[in-house]
KOLDRENFI-148349 format. One line per 4 residues: number of its first residue (from 1); their letters; for each residue x, y, z of C-alpha. Coordinates in steps of 0.2 Angstrom, whole numbers, padded with zeros to 4 digits, m for minus. Layout:
// residues N
NUM = a = X/Y/Z  ...
END
This chain:
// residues 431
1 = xxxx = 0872/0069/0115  0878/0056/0102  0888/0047/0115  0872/0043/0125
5 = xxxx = 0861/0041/0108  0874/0026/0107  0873/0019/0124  0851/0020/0122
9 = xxxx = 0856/0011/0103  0867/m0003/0113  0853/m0004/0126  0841/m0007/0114
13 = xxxx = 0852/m0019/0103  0853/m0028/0121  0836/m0031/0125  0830/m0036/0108
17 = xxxx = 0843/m0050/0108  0836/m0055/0126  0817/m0057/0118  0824/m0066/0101
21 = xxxx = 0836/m0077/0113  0820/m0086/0121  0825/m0084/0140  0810/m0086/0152
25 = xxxx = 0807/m0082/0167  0815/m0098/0175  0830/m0095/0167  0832/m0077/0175
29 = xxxx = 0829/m0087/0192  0841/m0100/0187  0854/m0087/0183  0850/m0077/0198
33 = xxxx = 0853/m0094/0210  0869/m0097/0201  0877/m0078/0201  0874/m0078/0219
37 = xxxx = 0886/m0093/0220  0895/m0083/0205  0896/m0067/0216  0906/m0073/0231
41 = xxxx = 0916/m0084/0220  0924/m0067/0214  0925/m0059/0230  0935/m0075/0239
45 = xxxx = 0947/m0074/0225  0950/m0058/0223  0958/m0056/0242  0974/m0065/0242
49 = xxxx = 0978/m0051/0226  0968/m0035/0236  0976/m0040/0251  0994/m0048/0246
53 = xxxx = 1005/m0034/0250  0997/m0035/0268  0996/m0054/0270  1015/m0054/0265
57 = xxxx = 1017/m0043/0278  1009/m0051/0291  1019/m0068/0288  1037/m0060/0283
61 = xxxx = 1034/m0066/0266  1047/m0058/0249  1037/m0056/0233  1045/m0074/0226
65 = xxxx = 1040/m0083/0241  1022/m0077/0241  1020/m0082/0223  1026/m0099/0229
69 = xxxx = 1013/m0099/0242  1000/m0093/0228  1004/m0108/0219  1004/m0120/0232
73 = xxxx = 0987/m0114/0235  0981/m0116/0217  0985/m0134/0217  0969/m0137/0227
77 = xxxx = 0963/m0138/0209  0970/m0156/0207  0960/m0164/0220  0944/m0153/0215
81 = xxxx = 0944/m0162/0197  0939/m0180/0207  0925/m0169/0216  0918/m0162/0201
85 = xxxx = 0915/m0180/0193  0904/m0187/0203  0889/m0173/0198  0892/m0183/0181
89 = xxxx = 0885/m0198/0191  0873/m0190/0208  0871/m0173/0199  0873/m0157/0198
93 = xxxx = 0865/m0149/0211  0868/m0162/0224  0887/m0157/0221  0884/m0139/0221
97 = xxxx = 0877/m0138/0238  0890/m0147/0245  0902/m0138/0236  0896/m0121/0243
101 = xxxx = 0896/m0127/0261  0916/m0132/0259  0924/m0117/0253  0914/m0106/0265
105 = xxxx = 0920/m0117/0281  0938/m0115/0274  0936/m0096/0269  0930/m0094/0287
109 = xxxx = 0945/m0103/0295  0958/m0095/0284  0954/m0079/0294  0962/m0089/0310
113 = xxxx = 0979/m0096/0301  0994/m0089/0312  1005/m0092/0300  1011/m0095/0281
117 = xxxx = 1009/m0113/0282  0991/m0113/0289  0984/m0098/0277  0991/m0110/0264
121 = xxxx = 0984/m0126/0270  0967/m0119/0274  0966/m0109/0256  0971/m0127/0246
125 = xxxx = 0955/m0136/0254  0945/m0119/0250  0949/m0118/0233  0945/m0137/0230
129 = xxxx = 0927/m0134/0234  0929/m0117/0227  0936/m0122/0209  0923/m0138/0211
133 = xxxx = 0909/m0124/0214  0914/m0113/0199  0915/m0128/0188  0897/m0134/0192
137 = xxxx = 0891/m0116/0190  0893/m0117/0173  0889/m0134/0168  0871/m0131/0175
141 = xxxx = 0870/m0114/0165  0876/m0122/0150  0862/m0135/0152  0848/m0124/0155
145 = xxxx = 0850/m0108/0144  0843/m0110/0128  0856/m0110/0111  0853/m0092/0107
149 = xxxx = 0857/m0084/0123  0871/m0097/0131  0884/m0084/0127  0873/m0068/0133
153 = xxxx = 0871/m0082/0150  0890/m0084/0153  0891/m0064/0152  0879/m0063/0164
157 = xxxx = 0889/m0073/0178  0907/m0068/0170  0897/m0049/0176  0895/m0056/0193
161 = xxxx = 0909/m0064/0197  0918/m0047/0191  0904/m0039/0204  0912/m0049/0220
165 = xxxx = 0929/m0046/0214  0926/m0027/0213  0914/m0026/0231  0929/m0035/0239
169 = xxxx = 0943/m0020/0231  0930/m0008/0237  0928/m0016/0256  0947/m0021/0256
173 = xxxx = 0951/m0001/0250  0937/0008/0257  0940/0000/0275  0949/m0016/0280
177 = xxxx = 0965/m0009/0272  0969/0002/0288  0966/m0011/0300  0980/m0018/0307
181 = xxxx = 0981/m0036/0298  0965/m0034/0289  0964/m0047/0277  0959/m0057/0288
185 = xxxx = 0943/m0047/0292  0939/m0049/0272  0937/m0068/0273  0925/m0066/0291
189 = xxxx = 0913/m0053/0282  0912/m0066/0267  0904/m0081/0280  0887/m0076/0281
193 = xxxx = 0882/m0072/0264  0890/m0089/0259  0879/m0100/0270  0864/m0090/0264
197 = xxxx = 0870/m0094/0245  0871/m0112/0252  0854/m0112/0259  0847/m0104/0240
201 = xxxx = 0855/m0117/0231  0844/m0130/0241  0830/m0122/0229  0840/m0124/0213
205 = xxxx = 0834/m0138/0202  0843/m0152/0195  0848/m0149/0178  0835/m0156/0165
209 = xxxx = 0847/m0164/0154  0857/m0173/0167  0839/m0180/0171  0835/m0185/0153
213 = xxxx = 0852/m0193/0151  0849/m0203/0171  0832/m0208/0164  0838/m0213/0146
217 = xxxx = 0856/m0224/0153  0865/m0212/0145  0877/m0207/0159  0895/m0210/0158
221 = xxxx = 0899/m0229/0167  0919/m0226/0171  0926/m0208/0170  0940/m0216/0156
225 = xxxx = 0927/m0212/0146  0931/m0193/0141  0948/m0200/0133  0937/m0209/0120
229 = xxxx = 0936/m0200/0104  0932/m0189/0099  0931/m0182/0116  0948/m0186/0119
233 = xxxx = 0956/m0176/0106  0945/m0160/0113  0952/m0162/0130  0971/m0162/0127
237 = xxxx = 0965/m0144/0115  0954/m0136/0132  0966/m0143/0143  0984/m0135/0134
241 = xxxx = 0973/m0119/0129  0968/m0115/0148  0983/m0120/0156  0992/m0109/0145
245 = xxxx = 0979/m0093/0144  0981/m0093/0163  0998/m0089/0162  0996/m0068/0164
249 = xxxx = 0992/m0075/0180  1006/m0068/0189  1005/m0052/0181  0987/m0049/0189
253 = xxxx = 0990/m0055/0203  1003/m0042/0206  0998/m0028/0199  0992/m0020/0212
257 = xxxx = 1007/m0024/0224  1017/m0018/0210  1007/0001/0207  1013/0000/0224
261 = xxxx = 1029/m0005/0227  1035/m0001/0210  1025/0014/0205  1024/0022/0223
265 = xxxx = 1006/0021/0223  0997/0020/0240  0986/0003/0245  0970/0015/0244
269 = xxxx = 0971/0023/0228  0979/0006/0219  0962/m0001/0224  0953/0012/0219
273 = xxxx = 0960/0011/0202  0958/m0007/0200  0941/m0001/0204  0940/0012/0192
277 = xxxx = 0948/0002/0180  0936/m0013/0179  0920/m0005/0180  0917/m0003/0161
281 = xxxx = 0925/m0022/0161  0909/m0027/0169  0895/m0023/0159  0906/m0026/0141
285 = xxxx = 0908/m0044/0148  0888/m0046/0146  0891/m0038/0129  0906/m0049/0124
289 = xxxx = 0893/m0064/0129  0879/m0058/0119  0893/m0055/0101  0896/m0072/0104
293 = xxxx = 0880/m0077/0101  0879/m0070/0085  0897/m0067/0078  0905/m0081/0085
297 = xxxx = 0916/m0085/0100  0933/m0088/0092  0932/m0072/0085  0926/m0062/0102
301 = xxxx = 0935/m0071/0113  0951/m0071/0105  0948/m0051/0100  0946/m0047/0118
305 = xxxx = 0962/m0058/0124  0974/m0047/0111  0965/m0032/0119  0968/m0038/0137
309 = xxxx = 0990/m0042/0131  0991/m0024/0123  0984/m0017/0141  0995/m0027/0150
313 = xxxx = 1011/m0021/0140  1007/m0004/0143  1005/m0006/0161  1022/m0012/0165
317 = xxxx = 1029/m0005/0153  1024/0015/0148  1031/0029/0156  1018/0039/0167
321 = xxxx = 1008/0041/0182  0989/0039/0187  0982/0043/0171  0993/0032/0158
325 = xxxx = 0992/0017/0171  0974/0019/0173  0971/0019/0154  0980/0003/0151
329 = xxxx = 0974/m0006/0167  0959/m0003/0160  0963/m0011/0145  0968/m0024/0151
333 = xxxx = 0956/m0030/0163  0942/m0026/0149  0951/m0038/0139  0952/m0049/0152
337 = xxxx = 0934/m0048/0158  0928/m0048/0138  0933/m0065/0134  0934/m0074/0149
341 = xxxx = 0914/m0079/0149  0918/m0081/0128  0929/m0094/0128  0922/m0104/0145
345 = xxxx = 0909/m0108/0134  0919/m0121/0124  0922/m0132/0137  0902/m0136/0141
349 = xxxx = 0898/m0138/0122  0912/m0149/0115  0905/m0164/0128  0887/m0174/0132
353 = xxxx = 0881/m0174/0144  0887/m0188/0155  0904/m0179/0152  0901/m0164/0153
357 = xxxx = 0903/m0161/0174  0920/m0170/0171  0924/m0160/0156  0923/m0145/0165
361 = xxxx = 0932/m0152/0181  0949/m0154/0169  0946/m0135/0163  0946/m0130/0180
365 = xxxx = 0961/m0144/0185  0970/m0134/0169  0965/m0118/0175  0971/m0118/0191
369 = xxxx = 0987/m0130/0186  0991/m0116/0171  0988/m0103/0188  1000/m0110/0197
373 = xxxx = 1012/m0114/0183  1013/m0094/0181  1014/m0091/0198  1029/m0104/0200
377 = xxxx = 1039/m0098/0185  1035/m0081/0192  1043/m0086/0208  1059/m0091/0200
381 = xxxx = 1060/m0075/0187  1057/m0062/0199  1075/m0068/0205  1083/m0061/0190
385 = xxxx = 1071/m0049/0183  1061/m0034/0189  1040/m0038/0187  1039/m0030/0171
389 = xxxx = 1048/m0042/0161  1040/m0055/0172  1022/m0052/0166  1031/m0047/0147
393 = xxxx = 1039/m0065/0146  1023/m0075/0153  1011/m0066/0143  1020/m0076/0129
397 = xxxx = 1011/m0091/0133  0994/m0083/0134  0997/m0077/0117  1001/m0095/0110
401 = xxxx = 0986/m0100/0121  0975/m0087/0109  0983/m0092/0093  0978/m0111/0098
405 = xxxx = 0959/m0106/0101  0957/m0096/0086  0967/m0112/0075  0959/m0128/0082
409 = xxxx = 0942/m0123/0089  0926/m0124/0078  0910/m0111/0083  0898/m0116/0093
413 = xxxx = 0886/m0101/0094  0868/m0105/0093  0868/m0123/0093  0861/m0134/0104
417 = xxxx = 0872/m0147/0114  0867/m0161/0106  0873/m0154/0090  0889/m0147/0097
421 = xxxx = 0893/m0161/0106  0890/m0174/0095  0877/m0183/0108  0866/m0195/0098
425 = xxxx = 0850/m0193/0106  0843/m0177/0107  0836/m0173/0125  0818/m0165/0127
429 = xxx = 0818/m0151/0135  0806/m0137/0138  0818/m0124/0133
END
C-alpha cells in the first residue's frame, strides 16, 4: 500500500509540473509528430544489436569482424553532419521530411543485402538520413517547448525512442527469432509505418524561431560560423563529451550476444530480459527529463550516467544467473535511458538559432564517430581479452566523458534560448 501511495504521489508530482510547465495543446501534437519519427528511430537501431548473433551468422561474421562492420556502419554520421546544415538555411521541417523518406528506403533494402558488404553499404546510407533525422528531431522540440518543460520534452521522446527499441526486442524475440534468417524480416515490417510517419511529417510546422530568425536576417551566412566564439569553445566541449560518453557502445551492443554466448542464455529469453530489463527505464526517462527542469541537468544527467557504469560492471562482471544479471542490466540501462534525454539537452541551448541545426549535426557526427570509435577499439581488444574487460576498459572513457559534463558545463534548466545561447535578440513567440 505504501509503495502505490508513492507511485499516486510521483503521478501527481508529474502532472502538476505539466500544468506549471505551460505546454498546450500544440505542443502535445508537436511532440506526438516528432515521437512518431522518435519511435522507429529506436526500433531501426535496436536491430543490428536484437539480431547480431543472427546476422553474424547469416554472413560468417566472428564477434571482432562484426564490430568492425558496426563501425563501418556508423561512419554514415559523417556525411549526415553536411545533411543536417542545410535545415539551418531551408528549414527544419523541409529537412526532416526528407530525412524520413531516406532512411526508410535504405531500411527497406538492407533486408535484400546478400552479403556483409552490402548489409554494410546499405546501413551507412540509412543511418545518414537516420542520424540527420534524429538530430532535426530535437532541434525542432527544443524550439517549440516552452523553458519549463524542455527537459520533461526530451523525456518524452528519450521514452519513445526506448518504445521502438523495446517493440523491436519483443517482435525480434517473440517471433522473427525462429525464422530462419530473420533479421531480415525486422527491417521489411519497419517500411510501412516509416512512410506513414513520412507522410505525418508533411503536417508538422516549421519551427517558429527558425522563421523569426529568416524574417529577422539572423541566419547563419557560411557554416564557419559555429567556430566563432563563443560557439566555438562549446563545440570542442559537446563534441569530446559525446564522442567519449558513446564509448560503452560496445558493451551494449553485445550484451545480448554476450548473455548468450558467454552466459549460456538462449536468444529468447536474452531478449525477454532486455525487455524486462528496460521497462522501468522507460517511464524514469520522462522523469529524469522532468528533475532536470527543476534540479538541473548536470546534476541528473551525470547521476544517472554513474548509475548506468555501476550496472554495467555488475553485468560483466558478478557471478550469477537470471536474477543477478537481470538486476544489473537493469541498472544499467535505467541509467542509460535516465540521462540520455538529460544531457541531449545541452547541445540545442548552448547555440542560436542559425546554428543550432548545425550544432546538433556535430553532436550526432560525435555521437556516431565516439560509436564507432568504441566499436573499433572493441574489434581490436576482443583479440586479446574476453568481453568483460572490453566493456570494463571502454567504460573508462564514458566516465571521463561524465566528469567533463559535470566540470565544464553551466545549467541550463528553465531558461529560454535566447538567454542560454547568448542570441541578441529575443524571438516572439507564442510560447
Amino acid at each position: 500500500m505504501r509503495s502505490l501511495a508513492r507511485v499516486g504521489q510521483v503521478i501527481k508530482t508529474q502532472r502538476e509540473q505539466v500544468r506549471e510547465s505551460g505546454l498546450e495543446r500544440r505542443h502535445f501534437v508537436l511532440l506526438a509528430l516528432l515521437g512518431a519519427a522518435a519511435f522507429f528511430d529506436g526500433y531501426d537501431s535496436a536491430v543490428k544489436t536484437l539480431a547480431l548473433t543472427q546476422i553474424r551468422e547469416s554472413f560468417d561474421l566472428s564477434k571482432s569482424a562484426a564490430a568492425a562492420m558496426l563501425a563501418v556502419v556508423y561512419f554514415g554520421a559523417l556525411p549526415a553532419m553536411f545533411l543536417t546544415r542545410y535545415a539551418d538555411r531551408i528549414g527544419r521541417r523541409r529537412m526532416l521530411v526528407w530525412s524520413v523518406m531516406g532512411y526508410t528506403v535504405f531500411s527497406g533494402l538492407t533486408a535484400l543485402a546478400p552479403n556483409a558488404a552490402a548489409y554494410s553499404s546499405l546501413q551507412f546510407c540509412q543511418q545518414v538520413f537516420l542520424v540527420a533525422e534524429g538530430a532535426l528531431v530535437w532541434t525542432m522540440a527544443a524550439e517549440e517547448l516552452p523553458a519549463k518543460a524542455r527537459g520533461l520534452g526530451f523525456g518524452i521522446l528519450g521514452m519513445l525512442i526506448a518504445l521502438g527499441t523495446g517493440a523491436a526486442a519483443i517482435l525480434y524475440g517473440g517471433i522473427f527469432e525462429s525464422f530462419h534468417e530473420g533479421w531480415r524480416w525486422m527491417y521489411v515490417v519497419g517500411v510501412p509505418p516509416l512512410l506513414a510517419v513520412a507522410v505525418l511529417r508533411r503536417n508538422l510546422p516549421e519551427s517558429q524561431r527558425f522563421e523569426a530568425a529568416k524574417d529577422g536576417g539572423r541566419l547563419a551566412e557560411r557554416w564557419q560560423q559555429i567556430f566563432a566564439p563563443p560557439y566555438g569553445r562549446w563545440l570542442v566541449l559537446v563534441v569530446i563529451t559525446t564522442c567519449l560518453l558513446q564509448f560503452a557502445t560496445q558493451a551494449g551492443a553485445f550484451a545480448i550476444d554476450f548473455l548468450q554466448t558467454d552466459r549460456g542464455i538462449s536468444t529468447g529469453l536474452a531478449n525477454f530480459m532486455l525487455v524486462m530489463a528496460g521497462l522501468p527505464g522507460i517511464p524514469i526517462m520522462v522523469v529524469a527529463g522532468s528533475l532536470s527542469d527543476r534540479f538541473g541537468r548536470r546534476v541528473v544527467g551525470c547521476g544517472f550516467g554513474l548509475a548506468s557504469m555501476v550496472g554495467g560492471l555488475g553485468f560483466f562482471w558478478l557471478p550469477g544467473g537470471f536474477p543477478v544479471l537481470l538486476v544489473c542490466m537493469s541498472v544499467m540501462l535505467i541509467g542509460t535511458l535516465g540521462s540520455f534525454p538529460v544531457l541531449s539537452t545541452f547541445v540545442t541551448e548552448l547555440f542560436p538559432t542559425g546554428l543550432r541545426s548545425s550544432a546538433t549535426s556535430w553532436s550526432g557526427t560525435a555521437t556516431v564517430l565516439g560509436r564507432t570509435v568504441s566499436l573499433g577499439l572493441g574489434a581490436i581488444l576482443l583479440q586479446f581479452v574476453n568481453q568483460s574487460w572490453t566493456a570494463t576498459l571502454l567504460g573508462g572513457g564514458t566516465l571521463i566523458g561524465i566528469v567533463l559534463v559535470a566540470a565544464a558545463f553551466p545549467d541550463t534548466h528553465g531558461k529560454e534560448l535566447e538567454e542560454t545561447s547568448g542570441e541578441e535578440i529575443a524571438v516572439p513567440l507564442l510560447l
